[in-house]
N, C-alpha and C positions, 0 to 999 in steps of 0.2 A: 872353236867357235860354235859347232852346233850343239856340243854338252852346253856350254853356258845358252844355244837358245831353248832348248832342253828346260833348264833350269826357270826361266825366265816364262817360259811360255804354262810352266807346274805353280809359276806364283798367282799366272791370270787363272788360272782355272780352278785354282781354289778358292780365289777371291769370288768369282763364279758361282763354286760349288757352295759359300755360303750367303748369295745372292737370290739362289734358289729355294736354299732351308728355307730363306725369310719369305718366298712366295710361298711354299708347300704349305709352312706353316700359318702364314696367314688365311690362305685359299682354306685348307682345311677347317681351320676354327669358321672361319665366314659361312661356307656351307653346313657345319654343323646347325649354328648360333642363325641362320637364314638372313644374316646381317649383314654388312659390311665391320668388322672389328678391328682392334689396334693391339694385339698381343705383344708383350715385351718380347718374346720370342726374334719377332720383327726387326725392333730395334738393336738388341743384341749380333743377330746376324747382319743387320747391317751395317753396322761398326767395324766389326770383323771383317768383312767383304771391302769394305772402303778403304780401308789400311792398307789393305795386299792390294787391291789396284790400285793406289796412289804408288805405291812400289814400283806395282806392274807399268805403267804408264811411263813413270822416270826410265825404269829400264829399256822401253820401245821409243825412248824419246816424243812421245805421243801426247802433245800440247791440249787436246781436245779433250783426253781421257783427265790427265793431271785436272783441268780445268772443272769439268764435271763432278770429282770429289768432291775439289776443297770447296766447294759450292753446298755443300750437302752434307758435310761431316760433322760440323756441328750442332744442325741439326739433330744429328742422332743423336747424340749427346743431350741435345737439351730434351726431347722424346724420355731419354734414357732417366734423365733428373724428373721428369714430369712422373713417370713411372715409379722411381723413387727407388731406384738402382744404383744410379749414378755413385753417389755419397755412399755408397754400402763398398765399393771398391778400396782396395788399397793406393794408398794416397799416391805411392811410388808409381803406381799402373795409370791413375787420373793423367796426373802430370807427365809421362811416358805418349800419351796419347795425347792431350792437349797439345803439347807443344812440337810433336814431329812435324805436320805441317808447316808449323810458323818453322821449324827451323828449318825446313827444305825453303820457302819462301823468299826466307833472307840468306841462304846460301847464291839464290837466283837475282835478287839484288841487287848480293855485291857482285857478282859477273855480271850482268845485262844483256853485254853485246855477247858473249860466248854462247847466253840461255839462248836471243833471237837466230843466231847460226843454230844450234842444235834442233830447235824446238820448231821456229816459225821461218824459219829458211832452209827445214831436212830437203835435202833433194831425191830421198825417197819418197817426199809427200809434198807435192805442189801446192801452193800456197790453199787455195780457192778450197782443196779437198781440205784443209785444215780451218779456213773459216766454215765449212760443210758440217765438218764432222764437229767445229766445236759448237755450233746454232743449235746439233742437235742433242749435243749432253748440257747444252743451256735451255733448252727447250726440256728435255728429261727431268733433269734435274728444280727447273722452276718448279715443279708436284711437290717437291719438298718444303719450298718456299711458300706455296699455298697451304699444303697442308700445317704449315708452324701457324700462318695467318688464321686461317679454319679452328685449327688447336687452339690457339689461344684465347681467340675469342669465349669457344665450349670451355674453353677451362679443364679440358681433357685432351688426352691425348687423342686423335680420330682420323681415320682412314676416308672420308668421305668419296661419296662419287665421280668428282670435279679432277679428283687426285688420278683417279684410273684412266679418265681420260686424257687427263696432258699426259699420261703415263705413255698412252697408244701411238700417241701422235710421233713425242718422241722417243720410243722405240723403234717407229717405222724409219726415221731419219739414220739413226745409228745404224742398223740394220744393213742400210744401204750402203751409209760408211765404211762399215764392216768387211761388204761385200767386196768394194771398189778395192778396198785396203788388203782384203784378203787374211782379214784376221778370224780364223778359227773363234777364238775365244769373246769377241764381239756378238760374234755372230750363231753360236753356239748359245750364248748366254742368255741375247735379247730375244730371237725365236723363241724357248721357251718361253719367259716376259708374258712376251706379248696375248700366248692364250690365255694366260693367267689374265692378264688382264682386262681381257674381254669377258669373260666370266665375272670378275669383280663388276664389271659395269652390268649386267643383267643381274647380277644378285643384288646391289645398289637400287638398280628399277624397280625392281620386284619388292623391296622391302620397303620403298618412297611409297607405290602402287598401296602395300598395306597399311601404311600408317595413317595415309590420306584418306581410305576406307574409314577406318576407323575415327 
């Protein structure tokens, strides 16, 4: 049992470790560029990162985590099309990724009542903590749903200001979930996040500050 949590707890932290790339690498180009910018970088890591915690998540039986992804995932995707990657992949890899979600989804379907006992009735995670933890990767996660809304309007793909701060709020949530929960790799992961993205919001300011100048 502890090898496979071993195993299990190396899937979140990779998911993690490219949750990170997609900060460093954006933080980095942002403060070169004094911009807020939207590097593909980004969205490739976080496709990758998304995948292994939807894994990681099934595996901890962790309703809030699962729920956060698929909220979010194709979003990257469609980031990833806007950017004009998407279509460059092999077709077998598209479809490999499209459709794991949907089929974890309606795996849970056709069980229902087995998913609510594992998921939303774990008795290592009391109810409350799991409508907790899920407000706040619904709260995380809406930045995404801004940012497609923000994007599509520019007709570009775009990291804007608004994005870093529902970032802050929920990270601070998860954070906390993390803590109660006692997950390393929650808490491990959003910590970092989170100066990242106070950063993103004063280089945001700072470049609204010049444009307005001007």
């Amino acid at each position: 049992m502890l090898k496979y949590n071993w195993i299990i707890y190396a899937i979140g932290f990779l998911a993690q470790g490219f949750f990170s790339a997609r900060i460093l690498s954006q933080w980095y180009k942002s403060e070169k560029a004094k911009a807020l910018v939207s590097p593909l970088s980004y969205w490739i890591f976080s496709l990758a990162g998304s995948y292994l915690m939807f894994v990681y998540g099934w595996c901890r039986d962790d309703f809030s985590i699962i729920l956060g992804q698929l909220i979010s995932y194709y979003i990257y995707i469609w980031n990833l099309n806007v950017k004009g990657l998407w279509h460059k992949l092999n077709i077998l890899i598209r479809i490999i990724l499209v459709a794991t979600p949907v089929a974890a989804l309606v795996m849970v379907f056709n069980d229902a009542a087995s998913f609510l006992d594992s998921f939303l009735k774990n008795d290592n995670i009391p109810l409350g903590l799991v409508i907790f933890g899920s407000f706040g990767q619904v709260v995380f996660t809406l930045r995404f749903v801004y940012q497609l809304l923000y994007s599509h309007k520019k007709k570009e793909s775009a990291l804007p200001i608004g994005f870093w701060l529902i970032s802050l709020l929920g990270s601070g949530i998860i954070i906390t979930y993390g803590i109660i929960r006692k997950d390393p790799v929650l808490i491990l992961g959003q910590s970092f996040g989170f100066v990242v993205y106070v950063r993103n919001v004063v280089i945001g300011t700072r470049a609204n500050k010049r444009e307005t100048k001007v």
